[in-house]
ZAROGU-183077 format. One record per residue: x, y, z of N, C-alpha, C in turn. Coordinates in steps of 0.2 Angstrom, whole numbers, plus 5000, padded with zeros to 4 digits. Each point is the difference from the previous one (the first is absolute). Example, Ala and Ser with C-alpha at 12.3 -4.5 7.8 and 13.67 -1.06 7.14 Angstrom:
! residues 2
506649725039499650065000500450065000 499850054996500450065001499650055003 
***
This chain:
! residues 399
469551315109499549974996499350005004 499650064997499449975005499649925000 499750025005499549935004499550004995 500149944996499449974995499549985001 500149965008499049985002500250005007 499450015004500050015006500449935005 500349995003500549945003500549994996 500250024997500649984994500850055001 500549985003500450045002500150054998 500350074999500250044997500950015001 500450014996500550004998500350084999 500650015005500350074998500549994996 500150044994500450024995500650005002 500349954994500749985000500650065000 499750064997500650065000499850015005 499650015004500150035008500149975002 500249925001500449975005500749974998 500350024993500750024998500150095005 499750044996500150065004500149995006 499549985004500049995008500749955002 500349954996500549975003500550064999 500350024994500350054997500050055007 499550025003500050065005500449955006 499849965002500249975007500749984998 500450004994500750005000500450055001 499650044999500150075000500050005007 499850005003500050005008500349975002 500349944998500749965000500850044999 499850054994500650034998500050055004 499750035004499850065004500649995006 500049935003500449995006500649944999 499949974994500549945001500850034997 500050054995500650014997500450065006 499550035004500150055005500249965006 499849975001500049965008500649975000 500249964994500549945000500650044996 500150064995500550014998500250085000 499550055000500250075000499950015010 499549985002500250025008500449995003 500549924998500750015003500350025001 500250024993500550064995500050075006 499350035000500050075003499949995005 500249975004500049945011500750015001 500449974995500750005001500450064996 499650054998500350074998500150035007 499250005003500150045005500049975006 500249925002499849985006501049995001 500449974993500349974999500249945004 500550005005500049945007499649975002 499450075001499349955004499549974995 500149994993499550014994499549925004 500249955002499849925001499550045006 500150055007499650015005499450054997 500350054994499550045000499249974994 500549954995499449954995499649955007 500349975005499449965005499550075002 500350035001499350065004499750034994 500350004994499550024995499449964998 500349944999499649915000499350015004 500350005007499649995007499450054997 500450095001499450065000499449984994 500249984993500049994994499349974999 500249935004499349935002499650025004 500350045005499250025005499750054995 500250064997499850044997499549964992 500349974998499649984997499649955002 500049965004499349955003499450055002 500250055002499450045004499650054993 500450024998499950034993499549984996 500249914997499849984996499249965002 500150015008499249995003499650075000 500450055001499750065002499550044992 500449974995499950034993499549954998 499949955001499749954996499249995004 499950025007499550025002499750074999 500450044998499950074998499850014995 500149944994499849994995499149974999 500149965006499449975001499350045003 500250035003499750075002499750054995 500550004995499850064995499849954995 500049934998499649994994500450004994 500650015001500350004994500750015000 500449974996500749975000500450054996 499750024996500450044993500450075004 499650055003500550085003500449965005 499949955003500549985003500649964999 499949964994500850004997500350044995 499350064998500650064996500450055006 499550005007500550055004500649955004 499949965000500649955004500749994992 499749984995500550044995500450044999 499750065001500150054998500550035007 499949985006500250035004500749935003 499849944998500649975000500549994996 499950044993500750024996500150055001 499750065004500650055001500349985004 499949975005500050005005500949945000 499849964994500749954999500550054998 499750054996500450044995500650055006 499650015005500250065005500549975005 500149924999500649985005500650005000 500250014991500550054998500250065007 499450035004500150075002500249985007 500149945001500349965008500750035002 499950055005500850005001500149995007 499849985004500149935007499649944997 500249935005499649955001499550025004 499950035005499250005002499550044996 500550064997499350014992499949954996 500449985000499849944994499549955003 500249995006499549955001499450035002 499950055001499250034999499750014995 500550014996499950014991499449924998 500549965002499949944997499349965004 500050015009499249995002499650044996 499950085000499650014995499750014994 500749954997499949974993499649935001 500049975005499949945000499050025001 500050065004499250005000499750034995 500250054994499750004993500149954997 500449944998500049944996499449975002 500049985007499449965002499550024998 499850085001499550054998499949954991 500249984998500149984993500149944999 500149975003500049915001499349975003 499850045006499649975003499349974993 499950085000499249994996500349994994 500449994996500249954994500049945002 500249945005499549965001499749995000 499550035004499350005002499750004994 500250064996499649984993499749964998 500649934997499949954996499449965005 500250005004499249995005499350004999 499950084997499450044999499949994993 500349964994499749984995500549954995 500249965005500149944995499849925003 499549974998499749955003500549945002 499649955003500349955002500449964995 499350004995500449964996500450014993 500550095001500649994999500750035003 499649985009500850005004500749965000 499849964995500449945001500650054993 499850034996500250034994500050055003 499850025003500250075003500850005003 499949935003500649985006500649994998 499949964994500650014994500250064997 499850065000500250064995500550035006 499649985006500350055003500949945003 500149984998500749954998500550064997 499650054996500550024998500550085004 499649995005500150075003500749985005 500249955002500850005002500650004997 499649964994500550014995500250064996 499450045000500250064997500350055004 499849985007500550045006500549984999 500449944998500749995001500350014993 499650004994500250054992500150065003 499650065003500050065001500650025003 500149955006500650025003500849994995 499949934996500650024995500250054992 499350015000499650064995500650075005 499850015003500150095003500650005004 500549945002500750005002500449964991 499750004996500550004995500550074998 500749995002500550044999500050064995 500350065002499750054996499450014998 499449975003499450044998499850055003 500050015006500050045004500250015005 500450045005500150015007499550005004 500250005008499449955005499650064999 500050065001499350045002499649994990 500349984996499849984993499749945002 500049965003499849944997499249995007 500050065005499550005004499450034995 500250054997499550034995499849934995 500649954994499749954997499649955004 500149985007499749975004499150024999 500050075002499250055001499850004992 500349994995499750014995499949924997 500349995002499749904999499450005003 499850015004499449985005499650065001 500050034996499450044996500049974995 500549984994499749984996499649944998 499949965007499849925000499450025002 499950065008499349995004499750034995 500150044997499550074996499549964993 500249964999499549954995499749995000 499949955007499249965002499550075002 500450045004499650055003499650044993 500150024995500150044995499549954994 500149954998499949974995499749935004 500149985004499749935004499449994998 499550055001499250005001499749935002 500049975005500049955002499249974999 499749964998499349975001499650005006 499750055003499650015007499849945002 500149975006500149945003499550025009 499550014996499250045010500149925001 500049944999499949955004500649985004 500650044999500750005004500150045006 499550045000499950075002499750005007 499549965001499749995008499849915001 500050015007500049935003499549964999 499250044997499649985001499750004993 500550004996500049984991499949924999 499349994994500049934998500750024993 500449945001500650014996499849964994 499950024993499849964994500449945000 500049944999500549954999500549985004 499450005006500750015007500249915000 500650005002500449955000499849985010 500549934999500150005009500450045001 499750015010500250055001500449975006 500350055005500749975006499650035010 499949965002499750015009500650064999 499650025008500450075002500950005004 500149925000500649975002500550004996 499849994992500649994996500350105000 499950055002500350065001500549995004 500049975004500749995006500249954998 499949964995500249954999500750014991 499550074998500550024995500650035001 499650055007500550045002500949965003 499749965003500549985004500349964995 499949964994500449984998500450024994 499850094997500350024997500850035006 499750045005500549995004500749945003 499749965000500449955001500749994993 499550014994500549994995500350054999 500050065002500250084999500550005004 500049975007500549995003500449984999 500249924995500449984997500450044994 499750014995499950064995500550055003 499950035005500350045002500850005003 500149935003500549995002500349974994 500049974996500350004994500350054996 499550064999500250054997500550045003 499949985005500850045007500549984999 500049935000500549965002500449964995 499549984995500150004992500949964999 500150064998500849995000500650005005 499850025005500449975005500249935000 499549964999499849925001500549974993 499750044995500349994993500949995000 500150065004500950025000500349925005 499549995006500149995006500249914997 499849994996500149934995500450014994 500150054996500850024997500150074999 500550025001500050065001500350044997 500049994992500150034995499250024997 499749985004499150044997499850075001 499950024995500050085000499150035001 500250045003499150054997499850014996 500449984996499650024991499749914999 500349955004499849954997499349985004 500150025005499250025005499550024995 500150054999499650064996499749954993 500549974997499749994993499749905004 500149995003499549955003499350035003 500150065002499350035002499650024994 500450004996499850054993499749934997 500249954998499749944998499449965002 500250025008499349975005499350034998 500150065001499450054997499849994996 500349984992499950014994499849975000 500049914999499649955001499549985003 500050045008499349995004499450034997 500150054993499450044999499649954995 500349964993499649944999499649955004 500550005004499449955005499550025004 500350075001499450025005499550014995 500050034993499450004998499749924996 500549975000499549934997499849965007 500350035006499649975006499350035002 500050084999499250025003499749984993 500250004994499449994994499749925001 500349965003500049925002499450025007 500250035003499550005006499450065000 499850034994499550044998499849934997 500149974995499749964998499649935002 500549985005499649955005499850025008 499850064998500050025006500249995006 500749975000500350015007500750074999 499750025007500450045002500450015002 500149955007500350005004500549955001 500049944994500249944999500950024997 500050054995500550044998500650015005 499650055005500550025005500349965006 499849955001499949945005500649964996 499949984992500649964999500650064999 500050075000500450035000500350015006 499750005005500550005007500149925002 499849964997500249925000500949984998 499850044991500649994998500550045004 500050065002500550055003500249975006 499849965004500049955004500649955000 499949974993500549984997500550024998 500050054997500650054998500650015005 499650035007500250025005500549925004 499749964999500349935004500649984995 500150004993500650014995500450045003 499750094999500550025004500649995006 499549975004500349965007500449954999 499949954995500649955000500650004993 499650064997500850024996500850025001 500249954999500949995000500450034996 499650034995500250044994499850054996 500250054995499850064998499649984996 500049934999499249994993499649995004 500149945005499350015005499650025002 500450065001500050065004499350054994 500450024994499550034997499549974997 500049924999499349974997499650015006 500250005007499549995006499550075000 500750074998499650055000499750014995 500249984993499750014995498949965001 500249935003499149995002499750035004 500350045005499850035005499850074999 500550034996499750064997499450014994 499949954995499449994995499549975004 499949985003499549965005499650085004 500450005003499850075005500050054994 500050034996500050044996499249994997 499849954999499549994997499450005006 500249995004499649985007499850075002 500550065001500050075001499550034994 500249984994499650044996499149984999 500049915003499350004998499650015008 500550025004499750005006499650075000 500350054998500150075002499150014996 499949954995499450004995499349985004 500349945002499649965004499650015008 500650045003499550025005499550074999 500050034995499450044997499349955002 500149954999499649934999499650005006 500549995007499849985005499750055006 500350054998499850085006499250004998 499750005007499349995004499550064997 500350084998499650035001500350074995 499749994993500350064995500150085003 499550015005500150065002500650035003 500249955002500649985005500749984995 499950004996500749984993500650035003 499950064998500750055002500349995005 499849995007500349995006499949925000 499649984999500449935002500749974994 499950044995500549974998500850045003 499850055001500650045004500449965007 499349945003500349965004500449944997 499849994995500249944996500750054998 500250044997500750005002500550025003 499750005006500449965006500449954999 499849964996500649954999500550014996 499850064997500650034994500650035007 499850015002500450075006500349955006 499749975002500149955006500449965001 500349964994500349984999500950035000 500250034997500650045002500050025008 499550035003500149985009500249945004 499749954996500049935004500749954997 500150024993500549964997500850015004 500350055000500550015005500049975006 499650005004500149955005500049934998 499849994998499849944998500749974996 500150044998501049984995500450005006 500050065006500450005005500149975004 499449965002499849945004500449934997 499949984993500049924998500750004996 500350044995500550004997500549995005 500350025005500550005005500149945002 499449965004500049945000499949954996 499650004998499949964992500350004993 500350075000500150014993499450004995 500050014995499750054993499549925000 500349935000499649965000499449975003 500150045010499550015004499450044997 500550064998499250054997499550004996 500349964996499849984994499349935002 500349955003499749965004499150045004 500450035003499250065005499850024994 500150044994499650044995499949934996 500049965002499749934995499549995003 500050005006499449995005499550055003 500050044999499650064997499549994995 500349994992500050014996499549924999 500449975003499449934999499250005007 500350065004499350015004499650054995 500150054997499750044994499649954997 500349964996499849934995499249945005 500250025006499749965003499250025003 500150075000499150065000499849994996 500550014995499650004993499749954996 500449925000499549974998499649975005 499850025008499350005001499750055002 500050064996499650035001499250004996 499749995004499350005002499550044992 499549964995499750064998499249995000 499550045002499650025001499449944996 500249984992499749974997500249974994 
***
């Protein structure tokens, strides 16, 4: 919609910020049906015994390859001006590249395979983030932060979509994987035509209908406490059903899965009827604050559950809360980064806390489970999660 009078905000089009969500699931399908169900598979084809030693060094190579990638691309992006040949070459060169892991015949091929699959993806993740950056205003990241709710879930549809029986064989279902995720990115890129957004664009832009804005402290302040909650996030997702079994132990992995299947699906309502809540009252920050509040909570249920229901209502608050907190977060720090020219790489630092978390989470299980049991850890990731909560609601704003 264009700008009707001069101060009057201008608004980006709702089919390109469906398409744009659309594409970032797609980048969700790119690696969550691969990472979590066909990489095992072809780990313990070819590592067999050692499949557990050769998935940690894949994990390990995987994260650092991706953290540096996802900065290297995302300032590359920033440097050239523009985001679009760099998610079609990061595309294009990270489905063949999924498609050619079929061609693995050691585990050190493969796991070279797999770091340099991990640096064309990013080549395609990075400046897809950065994008929404460069032309969708302030005041519809809260909407934005909602759409993108549905990119986990669609990563964990994907993965039951292309392991449904007889659809395909495993080198079958890496091609349905790569043609999933052309068919989601290629839209926005193709038909998006996004509304030119020049006052997103440089530092020293007057922005039409600008809102308040955040000191230069609330960036360590977002940063640190999306990792905080990532941390926990992440040792759940590990550890998940262990916990579940370790309280009766007739609990299956499929009953994990359709709890995670539920979590997701529901989180995507509220994420959107929370950013559309805080587009309109302009709080941004207030969202994510009760959402690392609630998970807080979740996490201390988890700790004194006696029982299998306890046990899942605790995870069940803790996963919708964080869910919604992850997806208005990922919108909202767009918000706070000090310097548009600068988008790509710093947001490439910002995920860092996507990557960092699975480095730090293992110790952290190793250290407190032993002694404490699952109800220690859950205790520390409560405390965490309530230091997250505790940035955020004071974090600092300008005016």
């Amino acid at each position: 919609m264009a700008q009707a009078e001069s101060g009057s905000p201008q608004h980006q089009s709702l089919r390109f910020l469906w398409l744009y969500a659309l594409a970032v699931a797609g980048g969700a399908v790119s690696y969550v049906p691969f990472l979590t169900l066909l990489l095992p598979v072809r780990v313990t084809d070819l590592a067999g015994s050692e499949t557990i030693t050769y998935l940690a060094y894949i994990a390990f190579a995987g994260a650092i390859a991706a953290s540096i990638a996802n900065i290297g691309f995302g300032w590359a992006s920033d440097r050239t001006g523009t985001r679009v040949p760099w998610i079609l070459g990061g595309l294009l060169l990270s489905c063949l590249l999924l498609i050619s892991v079929s061609e693995a015949k050691t585990p050190a091929h493969l796991i070279g395979l797999i770091v340099v699959w991990q640096l064309a993806l990013n080549m395609m993740l990075a400046p897809l983030t950065a994008w929404a950056g460069d032309v969708v205003p302030d005041a519809q990241k809260g909407l934005l932060g909602g759409l993108l709710a549905f990119a986990p879930a669609l990563g964990a549809a994907a993965g039951a979509l292309v392991t449904i029986p007889g659809l395909a064989n495993p080198d079958g279902r890496l091609i349905l994987v790569a043609l999933l995720v052309a068919g989601m990115v290629l839209p926005v890129v193709l038909f998006g035509k996004p509304v030119p957004m020049p006052h997103l664009m440089s530092s020293g832009a007057e922005i039409p209908g600008s809102r308040r804005t955040f000191r230069r402290g609330a960036v360590s302040r977002m940063w640190l406490a999306r990792l905080l909650v990532q941390i926990a996030e992440a040792a759940l997702f590990a550890y998940l059903l262990i916990w579940f079994v370790s309280i009766d132990e007739n609990f299956t992995d499929n009953d994990t899965a359709r709890i995670f299947a539920v979590v997701l699906g529901l989180s995507v309502p509220l994420a959107l009827l929370a950013g559309r809540w805080s587009d309109r009252r302009d709080r941004p920050i207030l969202p994510l604050a009760i959402g690392a509040g609630i998970g807080t909570g979740g996490l201390l249920i988890m700790a004194l559950a006696q029982d299998l229901a306890g046990a899942i209502a605790g995870y069940v608050v803790f996963g919708l809360s964080t869910g919604v907190f992850l997806a208005l977060h990922s919108s909202q720090t767009l918000r706070v980064l000090p310097r548009p020219e600068t988008r790509g790489r710093d947001l490439g630092l910002f995920n860092l806390t996507n990557t960092m978390p699975s480095l730090i989470m293992p110790w952290l299980t190793i250290t407190l489970v032993p002694l404490f049991g699952f109800a220690g850890l859950f205790v520390a990731l409560a405390a965490l999660a309530a230091i997250a909560t505790a940035l955020l609601v004071t974090m600092p704003r300008s005016n």
